[in-house]
C-alpha positions in Angstrom: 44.1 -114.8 90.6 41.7 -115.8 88.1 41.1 -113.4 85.0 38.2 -113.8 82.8 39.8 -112.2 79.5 41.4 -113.4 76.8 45.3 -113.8 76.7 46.4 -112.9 72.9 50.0 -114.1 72.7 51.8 -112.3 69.5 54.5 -113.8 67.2 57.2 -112.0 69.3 55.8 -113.7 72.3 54.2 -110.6 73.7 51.5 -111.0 75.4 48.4 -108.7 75.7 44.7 -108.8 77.3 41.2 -108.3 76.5 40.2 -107.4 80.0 41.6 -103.8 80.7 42.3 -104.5 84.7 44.4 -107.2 83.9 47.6 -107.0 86.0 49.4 -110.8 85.1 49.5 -111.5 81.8 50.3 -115.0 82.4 48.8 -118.0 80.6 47.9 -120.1 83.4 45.7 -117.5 84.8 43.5 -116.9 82.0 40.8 -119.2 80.7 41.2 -118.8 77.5 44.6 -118.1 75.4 45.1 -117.7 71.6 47.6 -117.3 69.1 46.7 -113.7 67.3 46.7 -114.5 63.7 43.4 -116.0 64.9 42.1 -112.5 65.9 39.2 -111.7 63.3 40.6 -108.6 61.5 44.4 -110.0 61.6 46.7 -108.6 63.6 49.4 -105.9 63.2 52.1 -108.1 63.8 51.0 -110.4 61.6 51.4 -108.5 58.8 54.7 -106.8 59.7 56.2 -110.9 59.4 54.5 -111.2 56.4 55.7 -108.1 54.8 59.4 -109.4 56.5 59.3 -112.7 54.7 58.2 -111.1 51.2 61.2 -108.4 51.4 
């Protein structure tokens, strides 16, 4: 299986598509993988670590 998305992988180590019928979210099937603070717009979790380290 071969998915043409891309594989955002969050600081928790959760793991989310950008192709909707996606079905294995594992890295070796996807052609491209990225950490998501390199998401334009940030991402959620992201901010939740940085609002964790400030506290």
């Amino acid at each position: 299986m071969h998915c043409t998305g891309t594989l955002v992988v969050h600081l928790d180590g959760v793991t989310e598509c950008t192709d909707d019928g996606c079905t294995d979210l594992t890295p070796v099937w996807h052609t491209l993988v990225i950490d998501c603070t390199t998401v334009d717009g940030g991402c959620l979790c992201t901010a939740a670590e940085l609002v964790a380290q400030v506290s």
